[in-house]
BALO-280992 format. One line per field, with one value per residue (C-alpha): residue number from 0; residue in one letter; x, y, z. Coordinates in steps of 0.25 Angstrom, whole numbers. Layout:
<rs>
num <- c(NUM; ...)
residuo <- c(A; ...)
east <- c(X; ...)
north <- c(Y; ...)
up <- c(Z; ...)
</rs>
This chain:
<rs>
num <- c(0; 1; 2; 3; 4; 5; 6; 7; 8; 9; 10; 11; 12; 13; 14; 15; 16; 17; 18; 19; 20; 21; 22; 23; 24; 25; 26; 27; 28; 29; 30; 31; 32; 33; 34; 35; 36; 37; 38; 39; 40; 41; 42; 43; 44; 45; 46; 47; 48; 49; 50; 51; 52; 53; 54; 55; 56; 57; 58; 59; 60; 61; 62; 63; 64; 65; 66; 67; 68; 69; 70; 71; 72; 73; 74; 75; 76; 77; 78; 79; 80; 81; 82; 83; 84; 85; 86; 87; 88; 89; 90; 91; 92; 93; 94; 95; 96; 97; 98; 99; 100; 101; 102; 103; 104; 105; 106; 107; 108; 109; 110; 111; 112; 113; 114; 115; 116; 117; 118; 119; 120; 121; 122; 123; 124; 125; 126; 127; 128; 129; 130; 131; 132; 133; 134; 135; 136; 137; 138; 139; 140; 141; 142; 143; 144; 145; 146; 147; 148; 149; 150; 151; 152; 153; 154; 155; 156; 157; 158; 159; 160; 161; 162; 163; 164; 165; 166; 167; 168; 169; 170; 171; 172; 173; 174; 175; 176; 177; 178; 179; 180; 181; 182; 183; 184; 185; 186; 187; 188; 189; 190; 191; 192; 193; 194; 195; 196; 197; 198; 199; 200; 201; 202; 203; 204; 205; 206; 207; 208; 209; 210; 211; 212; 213; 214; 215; 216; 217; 218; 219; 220; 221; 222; 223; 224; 225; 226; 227; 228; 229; 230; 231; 232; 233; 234; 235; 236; 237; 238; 239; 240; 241; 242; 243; 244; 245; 246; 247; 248; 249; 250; 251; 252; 253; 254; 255; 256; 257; 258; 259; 260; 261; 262; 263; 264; 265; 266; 267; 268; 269; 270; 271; 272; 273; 274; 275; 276; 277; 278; 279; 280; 281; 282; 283; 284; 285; 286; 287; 288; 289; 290; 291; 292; 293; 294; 295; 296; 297; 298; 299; 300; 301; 302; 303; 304; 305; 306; 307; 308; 309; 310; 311; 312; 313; 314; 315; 316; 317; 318; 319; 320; 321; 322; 323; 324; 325; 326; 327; 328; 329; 330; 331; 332; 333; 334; 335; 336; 337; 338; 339; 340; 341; 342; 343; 344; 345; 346; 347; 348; 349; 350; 351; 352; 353; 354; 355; 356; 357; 358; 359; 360; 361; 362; 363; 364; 365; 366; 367; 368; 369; 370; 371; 372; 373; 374; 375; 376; 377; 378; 379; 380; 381; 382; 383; 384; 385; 386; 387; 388; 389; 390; 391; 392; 393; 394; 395; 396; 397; 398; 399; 400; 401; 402; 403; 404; 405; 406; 407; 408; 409; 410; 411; 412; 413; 414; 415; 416; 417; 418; 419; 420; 421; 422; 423; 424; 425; 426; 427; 428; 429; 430; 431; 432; 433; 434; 435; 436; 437; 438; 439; 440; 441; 442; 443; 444; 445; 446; 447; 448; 449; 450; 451; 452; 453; 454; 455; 456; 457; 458; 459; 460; 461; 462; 463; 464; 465; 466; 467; 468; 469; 470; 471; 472; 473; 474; 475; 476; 477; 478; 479; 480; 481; 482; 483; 484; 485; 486; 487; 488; 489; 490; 491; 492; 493; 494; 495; 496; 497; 498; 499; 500; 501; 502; 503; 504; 505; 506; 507; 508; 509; 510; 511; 512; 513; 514; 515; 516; 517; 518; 519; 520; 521; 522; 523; 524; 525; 526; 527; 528; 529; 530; 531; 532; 533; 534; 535; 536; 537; 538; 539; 540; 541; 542; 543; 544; 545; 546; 547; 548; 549; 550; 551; 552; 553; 554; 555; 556; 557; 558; 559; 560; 561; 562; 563; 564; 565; 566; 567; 568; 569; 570; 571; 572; 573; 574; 575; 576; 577; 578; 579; 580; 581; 582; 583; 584; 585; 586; 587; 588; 589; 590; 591; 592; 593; 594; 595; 596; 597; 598; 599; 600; 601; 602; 603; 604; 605; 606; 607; 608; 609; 610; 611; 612; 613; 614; 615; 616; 617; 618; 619; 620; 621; 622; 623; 624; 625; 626; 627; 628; 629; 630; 631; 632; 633; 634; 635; 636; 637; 638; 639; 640; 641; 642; 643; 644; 645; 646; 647; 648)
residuo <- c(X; X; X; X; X; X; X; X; X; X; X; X; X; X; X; X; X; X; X; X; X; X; X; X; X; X; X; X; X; X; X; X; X; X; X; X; X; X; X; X; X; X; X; X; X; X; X; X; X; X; X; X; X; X; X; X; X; X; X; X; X; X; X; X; X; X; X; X; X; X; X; X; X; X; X; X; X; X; X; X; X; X; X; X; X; X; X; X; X; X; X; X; X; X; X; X; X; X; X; X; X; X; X; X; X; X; X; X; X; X; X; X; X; X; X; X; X; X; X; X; X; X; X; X; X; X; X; X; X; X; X; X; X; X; X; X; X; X; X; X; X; X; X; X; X; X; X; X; X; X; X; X; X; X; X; X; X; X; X; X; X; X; X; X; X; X; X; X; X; X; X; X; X; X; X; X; X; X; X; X; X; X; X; X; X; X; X; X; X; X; X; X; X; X; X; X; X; X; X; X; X; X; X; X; X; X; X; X; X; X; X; X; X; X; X; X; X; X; X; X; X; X; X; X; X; X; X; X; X; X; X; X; X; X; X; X; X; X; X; X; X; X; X; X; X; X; X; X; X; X; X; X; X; X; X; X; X; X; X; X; X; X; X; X; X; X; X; X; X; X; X; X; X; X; X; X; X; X; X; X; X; X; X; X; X; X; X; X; X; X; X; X; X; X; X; X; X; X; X; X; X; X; X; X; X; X; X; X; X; X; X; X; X; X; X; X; X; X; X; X; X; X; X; X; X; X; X; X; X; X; X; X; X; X; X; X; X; X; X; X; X; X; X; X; X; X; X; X; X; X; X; X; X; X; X; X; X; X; X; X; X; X; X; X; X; X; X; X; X; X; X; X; X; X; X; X; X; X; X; X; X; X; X; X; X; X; X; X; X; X; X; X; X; X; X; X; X; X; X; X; X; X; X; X; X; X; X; X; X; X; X; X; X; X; X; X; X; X; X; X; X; X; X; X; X; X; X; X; X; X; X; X; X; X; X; X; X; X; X; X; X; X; X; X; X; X; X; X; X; X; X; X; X; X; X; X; X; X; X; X; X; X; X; X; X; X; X; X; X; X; X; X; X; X; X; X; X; X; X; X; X; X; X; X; X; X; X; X; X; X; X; X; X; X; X; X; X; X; X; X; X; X; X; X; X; X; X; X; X; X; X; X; X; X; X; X; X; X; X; X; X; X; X; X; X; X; X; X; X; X; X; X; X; X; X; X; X; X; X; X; X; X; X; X; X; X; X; X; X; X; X; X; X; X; X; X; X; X; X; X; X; X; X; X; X; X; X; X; X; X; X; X; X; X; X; X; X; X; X; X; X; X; X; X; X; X; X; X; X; X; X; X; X; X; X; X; X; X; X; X; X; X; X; X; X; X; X; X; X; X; X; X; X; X; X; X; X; X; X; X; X; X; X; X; X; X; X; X; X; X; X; X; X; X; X; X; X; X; X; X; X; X; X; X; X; X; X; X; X)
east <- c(254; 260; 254; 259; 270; 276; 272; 266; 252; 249; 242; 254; 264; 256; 255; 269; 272; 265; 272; 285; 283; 278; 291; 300; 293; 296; 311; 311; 307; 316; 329; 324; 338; 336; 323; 326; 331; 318; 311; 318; 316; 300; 299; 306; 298; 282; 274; 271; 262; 259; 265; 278; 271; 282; 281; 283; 298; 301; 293; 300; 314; 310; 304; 319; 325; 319; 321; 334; 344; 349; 365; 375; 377; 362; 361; 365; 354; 351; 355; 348; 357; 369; 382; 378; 366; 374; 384; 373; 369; 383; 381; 370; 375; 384; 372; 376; 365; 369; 379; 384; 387; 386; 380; 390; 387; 398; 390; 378; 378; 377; 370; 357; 360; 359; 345; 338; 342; 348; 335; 345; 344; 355; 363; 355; 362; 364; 367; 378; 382; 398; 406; 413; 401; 395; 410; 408; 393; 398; 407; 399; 389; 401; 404; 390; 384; 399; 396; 400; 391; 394; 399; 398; 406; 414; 427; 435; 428; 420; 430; 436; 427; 426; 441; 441; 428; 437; 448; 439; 434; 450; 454; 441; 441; 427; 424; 419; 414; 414; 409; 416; 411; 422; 421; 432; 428; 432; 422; 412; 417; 407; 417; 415; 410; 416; 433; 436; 424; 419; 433; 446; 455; 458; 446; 451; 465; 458; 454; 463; 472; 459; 453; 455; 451; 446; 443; 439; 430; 428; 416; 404; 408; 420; 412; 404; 417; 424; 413; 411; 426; 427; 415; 421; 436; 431; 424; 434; 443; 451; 440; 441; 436; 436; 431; 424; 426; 411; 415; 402; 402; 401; 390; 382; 385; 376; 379; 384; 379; 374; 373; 388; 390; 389; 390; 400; 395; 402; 410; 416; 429; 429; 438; 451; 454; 469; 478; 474; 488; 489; 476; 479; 493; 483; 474; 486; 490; 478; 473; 487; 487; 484; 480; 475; 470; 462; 462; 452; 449; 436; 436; 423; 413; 400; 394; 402; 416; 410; 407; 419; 426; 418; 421; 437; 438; 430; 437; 449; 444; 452; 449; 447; 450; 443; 435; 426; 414; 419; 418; 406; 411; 405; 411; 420; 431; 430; 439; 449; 461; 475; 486; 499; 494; 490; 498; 492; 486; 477; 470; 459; 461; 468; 473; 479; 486; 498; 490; 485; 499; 505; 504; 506; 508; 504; 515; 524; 532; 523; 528; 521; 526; 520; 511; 509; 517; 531; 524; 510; 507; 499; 491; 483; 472; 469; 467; 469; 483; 477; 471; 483; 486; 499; 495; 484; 488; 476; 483; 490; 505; 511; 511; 521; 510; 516; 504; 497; 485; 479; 465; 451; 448; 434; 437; 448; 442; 434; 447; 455; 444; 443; 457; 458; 447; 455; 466; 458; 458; 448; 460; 462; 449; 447; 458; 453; 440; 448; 454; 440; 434; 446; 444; 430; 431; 442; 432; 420; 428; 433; 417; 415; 426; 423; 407; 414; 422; 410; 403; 412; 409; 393; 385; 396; 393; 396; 393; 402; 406; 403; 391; 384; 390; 383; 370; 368; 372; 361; 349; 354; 361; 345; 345; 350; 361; 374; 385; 389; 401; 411; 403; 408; 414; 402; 391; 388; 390; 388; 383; 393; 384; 385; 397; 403; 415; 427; 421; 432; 446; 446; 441; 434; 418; 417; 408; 394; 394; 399; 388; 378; 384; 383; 368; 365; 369; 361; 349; 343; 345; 338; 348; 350; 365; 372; 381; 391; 398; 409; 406; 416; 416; 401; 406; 412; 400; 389; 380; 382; 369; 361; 363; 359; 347; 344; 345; 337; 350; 347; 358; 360; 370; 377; 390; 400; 401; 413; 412; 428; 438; 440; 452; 460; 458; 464; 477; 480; 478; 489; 497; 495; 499; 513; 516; 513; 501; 492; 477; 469; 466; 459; 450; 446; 449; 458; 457; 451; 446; 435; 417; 413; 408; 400; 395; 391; 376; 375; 359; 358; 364; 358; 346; 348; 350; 337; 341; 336; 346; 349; 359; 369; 366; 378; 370; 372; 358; 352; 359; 349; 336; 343; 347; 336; 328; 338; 337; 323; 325; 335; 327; 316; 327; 332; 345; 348; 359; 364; 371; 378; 389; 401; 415; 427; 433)
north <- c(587; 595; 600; 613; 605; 601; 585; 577; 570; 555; 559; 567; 557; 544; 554; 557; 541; 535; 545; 541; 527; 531; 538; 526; 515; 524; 524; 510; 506; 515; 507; 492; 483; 476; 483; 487; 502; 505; 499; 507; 520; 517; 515; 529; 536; 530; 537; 532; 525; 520; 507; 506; 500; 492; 490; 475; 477; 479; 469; 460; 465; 464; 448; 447; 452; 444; 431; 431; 423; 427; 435; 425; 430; 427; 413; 404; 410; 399; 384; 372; 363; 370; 364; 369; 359; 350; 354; 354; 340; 335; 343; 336; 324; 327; 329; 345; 351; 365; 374; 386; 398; 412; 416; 420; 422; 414; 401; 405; 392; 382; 391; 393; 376; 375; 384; 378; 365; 361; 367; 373; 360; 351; 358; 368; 385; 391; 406; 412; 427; 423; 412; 408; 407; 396; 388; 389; 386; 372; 370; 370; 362; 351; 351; 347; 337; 330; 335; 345; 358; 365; 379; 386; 399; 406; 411; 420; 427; 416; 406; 418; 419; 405; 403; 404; 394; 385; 387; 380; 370; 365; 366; 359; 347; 351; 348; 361; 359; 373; 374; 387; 394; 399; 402; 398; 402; 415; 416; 411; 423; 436; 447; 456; 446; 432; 435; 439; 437; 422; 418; 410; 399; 390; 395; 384; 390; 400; 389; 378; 377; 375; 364; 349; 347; 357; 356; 367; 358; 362; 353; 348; 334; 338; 346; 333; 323; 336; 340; 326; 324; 337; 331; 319; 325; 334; 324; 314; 315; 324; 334; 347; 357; 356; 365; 363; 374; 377; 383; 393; 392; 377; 378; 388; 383; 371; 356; 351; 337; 332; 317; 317; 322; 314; 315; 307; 299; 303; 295; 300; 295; 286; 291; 287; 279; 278; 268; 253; 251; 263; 266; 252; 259; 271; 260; 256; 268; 273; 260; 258; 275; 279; 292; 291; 306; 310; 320; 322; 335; 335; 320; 314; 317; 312; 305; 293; 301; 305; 291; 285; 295; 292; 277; 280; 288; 278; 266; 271; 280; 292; 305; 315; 330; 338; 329; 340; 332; 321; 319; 320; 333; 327; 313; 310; 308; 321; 332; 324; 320; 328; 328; 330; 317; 309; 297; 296; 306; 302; 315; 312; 324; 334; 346; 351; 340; 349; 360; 346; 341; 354; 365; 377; 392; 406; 413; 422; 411; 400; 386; 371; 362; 346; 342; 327; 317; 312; 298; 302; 295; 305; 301; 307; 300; 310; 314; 327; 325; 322; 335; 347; 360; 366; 380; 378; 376; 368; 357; 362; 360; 348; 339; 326; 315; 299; 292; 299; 291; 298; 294; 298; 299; 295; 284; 279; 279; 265; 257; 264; 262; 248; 246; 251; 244; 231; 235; 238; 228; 225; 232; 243; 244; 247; 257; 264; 266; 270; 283; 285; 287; 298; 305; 306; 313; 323; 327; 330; 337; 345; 349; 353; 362; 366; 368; 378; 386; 388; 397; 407; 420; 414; 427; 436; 446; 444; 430; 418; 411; 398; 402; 405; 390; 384; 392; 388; 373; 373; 379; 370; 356; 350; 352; 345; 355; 357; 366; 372; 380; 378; 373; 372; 359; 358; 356; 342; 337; 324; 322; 323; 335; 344; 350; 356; 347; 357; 368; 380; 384; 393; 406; 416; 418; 402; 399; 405; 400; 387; 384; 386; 377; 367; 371; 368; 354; 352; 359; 348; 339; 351; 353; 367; 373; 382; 390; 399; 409; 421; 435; 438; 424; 428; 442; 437; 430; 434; 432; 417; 420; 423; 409; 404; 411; 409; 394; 392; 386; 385; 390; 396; 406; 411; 422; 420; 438; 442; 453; 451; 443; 438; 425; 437; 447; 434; 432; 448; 448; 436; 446; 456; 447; 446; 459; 462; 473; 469; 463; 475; 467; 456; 465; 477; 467; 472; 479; 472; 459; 466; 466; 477; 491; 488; 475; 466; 464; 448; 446; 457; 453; 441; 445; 453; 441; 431; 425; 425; 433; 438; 445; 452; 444; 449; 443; 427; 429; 431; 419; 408; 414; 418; 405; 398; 407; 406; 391; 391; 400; 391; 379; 384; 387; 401; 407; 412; 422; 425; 435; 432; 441; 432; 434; 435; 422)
up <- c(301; 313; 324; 332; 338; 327; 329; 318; 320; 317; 304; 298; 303; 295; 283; 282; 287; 273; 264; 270; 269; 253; 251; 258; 250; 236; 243; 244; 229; 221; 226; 228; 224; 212; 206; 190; 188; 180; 191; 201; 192; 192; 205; 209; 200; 204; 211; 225; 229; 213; 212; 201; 187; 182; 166; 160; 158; 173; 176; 167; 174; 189; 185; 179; 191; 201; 194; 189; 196; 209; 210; 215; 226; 231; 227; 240; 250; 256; 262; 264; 271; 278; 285; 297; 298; 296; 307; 317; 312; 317; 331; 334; 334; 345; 355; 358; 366; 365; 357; 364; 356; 353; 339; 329; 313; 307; 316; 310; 301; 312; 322; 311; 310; 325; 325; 314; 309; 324; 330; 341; 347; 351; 350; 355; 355; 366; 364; 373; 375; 373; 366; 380; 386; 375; 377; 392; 392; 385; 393; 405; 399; 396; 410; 413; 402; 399; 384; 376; 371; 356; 356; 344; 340; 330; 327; 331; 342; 346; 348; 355; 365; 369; 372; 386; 387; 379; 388; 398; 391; 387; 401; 406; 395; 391; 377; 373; 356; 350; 336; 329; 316; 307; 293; 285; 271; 266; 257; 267; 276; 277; 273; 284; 296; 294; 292; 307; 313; 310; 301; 305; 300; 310; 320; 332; 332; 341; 353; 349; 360; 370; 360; 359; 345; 332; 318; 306; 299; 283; 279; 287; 286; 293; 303; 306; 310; 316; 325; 328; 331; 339; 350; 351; 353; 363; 371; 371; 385; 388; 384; 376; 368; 353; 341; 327; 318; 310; 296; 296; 279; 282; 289; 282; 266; 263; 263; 252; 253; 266; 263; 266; 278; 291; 304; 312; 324; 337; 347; 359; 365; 377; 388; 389; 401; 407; 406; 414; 420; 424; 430; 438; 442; 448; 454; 463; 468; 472; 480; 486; 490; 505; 502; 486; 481; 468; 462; 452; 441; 433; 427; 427; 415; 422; 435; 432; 434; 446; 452; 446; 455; 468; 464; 464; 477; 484; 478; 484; 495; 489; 492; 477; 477; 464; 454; 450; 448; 447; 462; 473; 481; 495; 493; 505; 496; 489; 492; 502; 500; 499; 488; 501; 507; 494; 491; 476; 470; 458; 448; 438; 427; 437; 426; 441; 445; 448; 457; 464; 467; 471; 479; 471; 476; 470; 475; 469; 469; 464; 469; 467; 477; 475; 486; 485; 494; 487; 486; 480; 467; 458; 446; 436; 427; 417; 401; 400; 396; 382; 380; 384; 375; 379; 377; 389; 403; 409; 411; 423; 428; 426; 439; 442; 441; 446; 434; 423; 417; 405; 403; 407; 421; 422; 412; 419; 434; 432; 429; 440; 449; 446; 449; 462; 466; 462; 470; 484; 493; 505; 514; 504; 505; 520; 519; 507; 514; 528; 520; 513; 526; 530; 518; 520; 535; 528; 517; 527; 536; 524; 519; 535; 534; 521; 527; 536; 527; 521; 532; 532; 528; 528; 531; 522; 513; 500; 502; 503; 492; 501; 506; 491; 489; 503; 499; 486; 488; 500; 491; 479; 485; 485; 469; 458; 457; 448; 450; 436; 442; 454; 466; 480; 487; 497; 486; 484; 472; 471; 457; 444; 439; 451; 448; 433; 427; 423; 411; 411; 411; 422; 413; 420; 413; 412; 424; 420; 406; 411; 421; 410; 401; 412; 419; 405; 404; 417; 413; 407; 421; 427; 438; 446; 441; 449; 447; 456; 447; 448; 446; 436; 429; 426; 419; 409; 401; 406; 395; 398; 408; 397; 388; 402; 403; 389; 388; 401; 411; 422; 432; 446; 445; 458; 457; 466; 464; 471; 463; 459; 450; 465; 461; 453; 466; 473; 464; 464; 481; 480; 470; 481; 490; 485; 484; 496; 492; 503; 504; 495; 484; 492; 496; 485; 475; 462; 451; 439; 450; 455; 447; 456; 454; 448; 455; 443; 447; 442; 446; 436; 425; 426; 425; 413; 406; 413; 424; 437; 447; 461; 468; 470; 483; 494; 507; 509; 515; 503; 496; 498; 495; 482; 478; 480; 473; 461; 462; 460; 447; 442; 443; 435; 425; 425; 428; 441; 445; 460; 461; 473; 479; 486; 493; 487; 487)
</rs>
């Protein structure tokens, strides 16, 4: 069978091949569970390969064995009509396109409901690498479609994970609805998996200081009014986060009786405008003002909050400062204005009303000296006074107001601007329109300077953080374009859906999963999403460029890599700076603020997980023909990466 080397040939090696598989085949009768000892016996002793005669008794017992009833243990094997269909029966009517969510087994129920008797289709799945990555997707996609997106997840490590995305959502009113798998019955629990890994009593505890509303509902008809309740709760102004508690031995055991169960219908809340008299009283004081200022956070919910706005300012020829999107950027009244020379002062949903009215130094002795005119009147017009935890600080410092109205503010401009149109008279009218013309001059004087500050530092290497901004408006302002992430003040964006509404809390990693949420919602309108994104922001989930890739969102990614925590290099130089350690720091950077040695090659990485990606790009002269050959990919629907290598702020 050998030859003089010692190897075997193919003849030996097929010989020995079917004896071995003879020999294993006799290993594998003699202990087969559940076959008669005198079976068994027989078996061991035959003669392979002569087929084991069985006599008329064995027979007779092996008929017995495999007719007789099932042990108990093995009876339940199967379910025709689980709780969890139901469950995905009462999603659906709430209209959820998507439902973000890293797998987990004690969500097993639901998510085999969601596949097959859903269809994965609205809500349809979409897989993410992280728990905070599926909360922060939502949350972007809220800031975009004005609607919420499910998250599922489970307790405890999920909800865990998700904490600082929750964060966020609190501090930006988005009304995040996250599903949470828990299983509450012991003897529902697998013994080694389900007691530490998948089990809690009061699961919410864990996020309940960041939510507006929870519940632990016990039975499915509870599940249907609950979940219900929760949509509406966390629509309804001020918005918030809220969490259903999905017992995973509810969903899994069978329904008892589906005929009554039901499913109630839901109806959202109107916003609550503020008080008549006192919006008259606001209506007055503007009119009468010589030098009216507004002063407006992220309030408007959609393209008529926008034009509500525009009506307002122009109304009373009043200059606004902030408004997010809720203000055309290039509008001549956009932007002007000053709190020193204002004689009323009027904020739509400011949370930082006190940084507004005061300026503030971080000194090592930190002082907050007020800044208005001792006869300014300053009001504010907003609901977020009906939504505060104590143990969160979002709300800000407390500043001295002259009238609080609480109420919606998109819901309230219409009567406000109603009644100072009442009041103006023809005269009024010509000196309203007087200071509109000022106010306009001021504001394109400021976007020439502005233009200007820009060319500085134009041909440098790394490349300029306003350059990369001027470059990419210039290959993109021709397109039907949306920022989803901080833009730059010369971008035009005239339209509601140019710009993202408020989607995090100010936690680092929230950006990149953010945008995709929200490139998602404009997916469907087919519009080309951009997205400028930090270096070490992206490092911390990563995997958030794979459920882009996956899912087929499109998006243009463009790192701002400064290759540095480059704010925390600042705050430590300022440190420095009082201690009198000289300028170092400001130019090797610190320890533990620096992503270099290795350079992080983003292209790269991106790559490995599908997208299209350039870079790392140092010459601003390579900057254009790099983008335009990323916008070209985009728009057929990839992911594209520039990895694109800026100052240091």
């Amino acid at each position: 069978m050998r030859n003089g080397k010692g190897s075997m040939n193919r003849r030996g090696f097929l010989k020995g091949a079917a004896v071995g598989a003879a020999a294993g085949a006799a290993a594998l009768v003699a202990p087969r569970v559940g076959v008669p000892g005198s079976l068994a016996s027989a078996a061991a002793s035959a003669a392979l390969p002569e087929p084991v005669r069985l006599t008329p008794a064995q027979t007779a017992e092996l008929q017995a064995r495999e007719t007789a009833p099932l042990p108990p243990e093995q009876e339940s094997l199967t379910v025709s009509d689980p709780g969890s269909d139901f469950m995905v029966d009462v999603l659906k009517t709430l209209n959820f396109e998507y439902i973000a969510a890293n797998p987990a087994s004690s969500a097993r129920g639901l998510h085999e409901s969601l596949d097959s008797y859903g269809g994965n289709k609205n809500p349809e799945w979409l897989t993410c690498c992280h728990e905070v990555i599926a909360l922060n997707i939502a949350n972007g996609y809220y800031a975009v479609e004005g609607r919420p997106m499910a998250v599922f997840t489970f307790v405890p490590a999920g909800l865990h994970n998700s904490l600082t995305a929750i964060s966020g959502a609190y501090g930006a009113n988005t009304p995040s609805y996250i599903l949470v798998a828990n299983i509450a019955d012991a003897e529902q629990r697998r013994a080694q998996q389900d007691w530490g890994g998948h089990s809690m009593t009061d699961p919410a505890a864990i996020a309940r200081p960041l939510l507006k509303w929870d519940d632990n509902p016990p039975a499915l008809q509870h599940f249907a009014e609950s979940a219900v309740r929760a949509y509406k709760i966390a629509m309804t102004e001020p918005r918030g986060p809220v969490l259903l508690v999905v017992d995973a031995s509810l969903a899994e055991l069978p329904i008892p009786d589906r005929s009554k169960l039901s499913i109630p219908k839901l109806t959202l809340t109107s916003p609550p405008a503020a008080d008549p008299a006192a919006v008259a009283e606001v209506a007055k004081l503007l009119v009468a003002a010589e030098n009216p200022l507004i002063l407006a956070g992220d309030f408007a919910r959609d393209e008529e909050g926008m034009k509500l706005m525009v009506e307002l300012a122009e109304t009373l020829q009043a200059p606004v400062q902030g408004g997010g999107r809720g203000m055309p950027n290039r509008h001549p009244l956009s932007g002007g204005g000053s709190v020193p020379s204002a004689d009323v002062i009027l904020g739509f949903n400011r949370g930082s009303m006190f940084t507004d009215l005061y300026r503030s130094t971080d000194q090592q002795l930190k002082t907050s000296v007020r800044r208005t005119r001792p006869v300014a009147k300053v009001i504010t017009i907003s609901a977020d006074d009906l939504l505060l935890h104590g143990n969160y600080q979002h709300v800000g410092r407390f500043a001295e107001v002259d009238l609080s109205l609480t109420g919606d503010p998109q819901a309230t401009l219409p009567s406000l601007i109603e009644a100072c149109k009442k009041l103006i008279t023809s005269d009024r009218r010509r000196v309203l329109e007087a200071r509109g013309k000022k106010i306009a001059a001021e504001t394109a004087r400021r976007r020439e300077e502005l233009l200007t500050y820009c060319t500085y530092g134009w041909d440098a290497s790394p490349i300029s953080q306003p350059r990369l901004a001027m470059e990419t408006w210039d290959v993109v302002k021709r397109k039907d374009w949306a920022l989803v992430s901080r833009g730059h003040p010369l971008w035009n964006a005239d339209k509601f859906y140019r710009r993202m509404g408020a989607a995090g809390g100010g936690g680092v990693g929230g950006a990149l999963p953010i945008s995709i949420g929200a490139a998602l919602a404009h997916r469907k309108h087919g519009r080309l999403c951009v997205n400028f994104n930090p270096d070490g922001d992206m490092m911390f989930v990563p995997g958030a460029l794979w459920s882009a890739t996956h899912h087929r969102i499109p998006l243009l990614i463009i790192m701002e890599n400064n290759r540095a925590y480059h704010q925390e290099v600042m705050h430590l130089q300022r440190i420095a700076n009082r201690r009198q350690r000289g300028q170092d720091i400001a130019h090797r950077g610190a320890s533990g603020t620096t992503i270099t040695d290795p350079n992080i090659d983003f292209a790269q990485l991106a790559r490995s997980m599908g997208a299209y990606a350039e870079g790392p790009i140092t010459d601003p002269k390579d900057l254009r023909p790099a983008l335009l050959r990323a916008v070209e990919r985009v728009e057929k629907g990839e992911v594209a990466l520039l990895d694109t290598v800026v100052q240091p702020r």
